[in-house]
C-alpha positions, 0 to 999 in steps of 0.5 A: 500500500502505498502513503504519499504523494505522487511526486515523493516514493517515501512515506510521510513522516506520520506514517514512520512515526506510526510504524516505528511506533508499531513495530518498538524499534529502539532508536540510538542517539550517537556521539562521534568521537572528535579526532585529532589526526595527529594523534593517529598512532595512539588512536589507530592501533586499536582499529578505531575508526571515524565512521564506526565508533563513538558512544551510543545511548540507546531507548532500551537503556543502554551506553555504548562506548565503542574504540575500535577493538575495545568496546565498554556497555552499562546500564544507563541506570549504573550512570551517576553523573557526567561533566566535561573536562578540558586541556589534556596532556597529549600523551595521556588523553590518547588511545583506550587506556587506564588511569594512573590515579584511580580506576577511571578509563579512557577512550581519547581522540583527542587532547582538547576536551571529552566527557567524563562518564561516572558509574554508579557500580565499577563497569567491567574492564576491557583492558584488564582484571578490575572494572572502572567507575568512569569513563572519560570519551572525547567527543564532538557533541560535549554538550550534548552527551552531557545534557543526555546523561545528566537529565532526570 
């Protein structure tokens, strides 16, 4: 059955809402990461790539992080609060690494700026034995994904 008009092939926007309604699909909000090709070989060695990986906030209550071959999921209920951060050291904010000073991780694109992600219960650790009570993701959106993180 066809829902338009002539001069357009594709459904009016009502009979996607009504359809995505019908048929419960999650939607996922995702935020790319902001990249600082400079900092490639930390980067690129975990296969991170610009157009794959990111964070993603999903509708049945999920937070994605994904860095190429390291990835790190929990519940956004396990979310306890979020702030962005600034002006990194370019040899500690880049790649998927573990922080010296506490049990905090990193997925760094970038030297400039990221949001740091606090977790309720430690998340299970991509990179070794313990888990981790935050996050800390460098993405273009800082605003956004801590707005999306911190509302009630």
């Amino acid at each position: 059955m066809y829902i338009g008009h002539a001069s357009n092939p594709w459904p009016s926007p009502s009979y996607a809402v009504l359809r995505r309604e019908w048929m419960q699909i999650p939607m996922t909000t995702w935020y790319r990461y902001s990249f600082d090709k400079r900092l490639v070989v930390f980067w690129g060695v975990y296969g991170v790539r610009p157009a794959k990986d990111g964070v993603s906030l999903t509708d049945d209550g999920l937070l994605r992080a994904t860095f190429g071959l390291v990835k790190l999921e929990t519940t956004l209920e396990n979310v306890d609060g979020a702030h962005i951060t600034r002006n990194y050291r370019w040899w500690t904010a880049a790649g998927a690494r573990g922080s010296l000073k506490d049990d905090g991780l990193t997925f760094g694109t970038n030297a400039n700026a990221g949001v740091c992600i606090h977790f309720r219960e430690k998340v299970p650790s991509p990179l070794g034995r313990k888990g981790h009570s935050a996050l800390t993701v460098t993405v273009q959106d800082l605003e956004g994904l801590t707005e999306a993180l911190t509302r009630p």
